[in-house]
C-alpha positions, 0 to 999 in steps of 0.5 A: 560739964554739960550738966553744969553748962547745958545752953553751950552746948545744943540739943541734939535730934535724940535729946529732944525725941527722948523727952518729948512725950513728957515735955512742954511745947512753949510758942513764941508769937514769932511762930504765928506771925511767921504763918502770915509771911509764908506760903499758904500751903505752908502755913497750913501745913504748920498749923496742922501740926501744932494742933496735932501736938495740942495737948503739948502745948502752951502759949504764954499770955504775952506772946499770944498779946504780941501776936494780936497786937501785930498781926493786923499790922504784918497782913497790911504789910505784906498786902503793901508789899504786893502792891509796890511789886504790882506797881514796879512792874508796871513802871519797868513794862512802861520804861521798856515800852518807851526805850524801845519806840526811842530806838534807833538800832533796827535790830532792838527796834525789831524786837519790839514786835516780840515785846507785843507777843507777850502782851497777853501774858502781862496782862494775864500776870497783872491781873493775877496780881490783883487775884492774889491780893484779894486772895490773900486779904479775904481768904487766906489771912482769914483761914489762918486766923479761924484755924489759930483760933482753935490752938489759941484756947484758954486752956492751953495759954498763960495768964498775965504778969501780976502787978506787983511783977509790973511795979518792978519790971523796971528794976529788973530789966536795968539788973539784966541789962547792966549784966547785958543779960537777955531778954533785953530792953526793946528802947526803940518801943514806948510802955509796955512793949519796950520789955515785951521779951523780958515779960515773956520770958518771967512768964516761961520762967514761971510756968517751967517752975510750977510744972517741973518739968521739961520744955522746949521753946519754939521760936520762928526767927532768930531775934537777938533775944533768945539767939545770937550769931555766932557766924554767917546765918548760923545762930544759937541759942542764948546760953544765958537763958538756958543756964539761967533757968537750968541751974535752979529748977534742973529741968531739962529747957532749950531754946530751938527754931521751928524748922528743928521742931517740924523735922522732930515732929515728923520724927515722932510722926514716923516713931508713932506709925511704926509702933501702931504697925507693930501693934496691929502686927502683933494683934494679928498674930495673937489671933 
């Protein structure tokens, strides 16, 4: 049954470590996006591990295009975010300041000369505020953006859909879509973007058919493309998908998120340790 339906039925922690030295590491851009929405500390430390696991690894085109294409936007966003915070802050301290000089009750009215204890303390969070946007427009984006640069590398990324797949993207997507088949037709976009899933995944078909061999796609969020809900924030992934692309090249292909890739890698780092201390045990012992 498993062989015959492998996307209803998820992989395990033991499925992925077996195949995992040989196995292809596929990213999809909401991996890179998701560096610049997380904490610094974070992000990096995610960035680390993908460039520990390099030559691993493959990025198809439109995903690293998805990436580029958003990636300015996403900064501005989150900067924005920030400053409507900054000013909510304000407006309430304001709001606050006023309510209690309108008091009558002697009892709040008294403690507004604890709300003049705590002025530094605004202040000083005020201005980290600012700090922290500077920061993060000038610095941390920045960082982020240099260290991808050193795993986003022609080696290890897709070439673009050839024209004559464009000339019938349109056919394709209206087939899927009258199966109700993922990827599916983004109609809220114009051009291209509309069918930015779809391209994507005739790009990972295409790559796991010429290697032949295992892979795993990695993903940051849970869009409706490669999952779907199946209760309160639990999702899995698309069998369709996995079924799809199992029953003809019979290769070993599932779809997971990045918190199952971290604590799989972290696995494998421990795996890796442990044989290089048997290693050097067995060497000392042999002298």
């Amino acid at each position: 049954m498993k062989r015959l339906f492998p996307g209803n039925f998820e992989p395990t922690k033991q499925d992925i470590l077996k195949i995992w030295d040989d196995c292809t590491l596929i990213l999809d851009s909401s991996v890179f996006l998701s560096l610049y929405s997380n904490p610094t500390e974070d992000a990096i430390s995610l960035i680390n591990v993908i460039h520990q696991y390099q030559d691993l690894i493959w990025i198809p085109y439109q995903a690293a295009k998805i990436y580029l294409d958003k990636r300015d936007h996403l900064i501005a966003e989150k900067a924005s975010e920030l400053k409507e915070f900054k000013e909510s802050f304000d407006e309430n301290i304001q709001l606050l300041t006023k309510r209690f000089a309108r008091c009558k009750n002697p009892i709040i009215h008294d403690l507004s000369h604890d709300l003049e204890d705590f002025s530094p303390i605004i202040e000083h969070f005020e201005k980290s505020m600012d700090k922290r946007l500077k920061q993060y427009m000038e610095v941390t984006a920045k960082i982020i953006q240099d260290k991808l640069n050193d795993v986003l590398d022609e080696d290890s990324m897709g070439v673009p859909v050839p024209y004559q797949v464009l000339d019938n993207l349109q056919e394709e997507a209206d087939r899927r879509e009258s199966y109700h088949l993922p990827p599916f037709i983004h109609h809220e976009e114009v051009g291209l973007k509309m069918y930015q899933s779809l391209l994507q995944w005739i790009q990972i078909v295409s790559y796991v058919k010429n290697e032949r061999k295992p892979a795993l796609f990695i993903t940051a969020d849970h869009p409706n493309d490669w999952w779907e809900s199946v209760g309160q924030n639990k999702f899995t992934s698309r069998p369709e998908l996995i079924n799809e692309l199992n029953s003809e090249l019979r290769v070993f292909f599932h779809i997971i998120d990045i918190s199952t890739f971290l604590e799989v890698a972290k696995e494998v780092e421990s795996r890796e340790k442990s044989q290089a201390i048997e290693i050097g045990n067995k060497a000392v012992m042999a002298t």
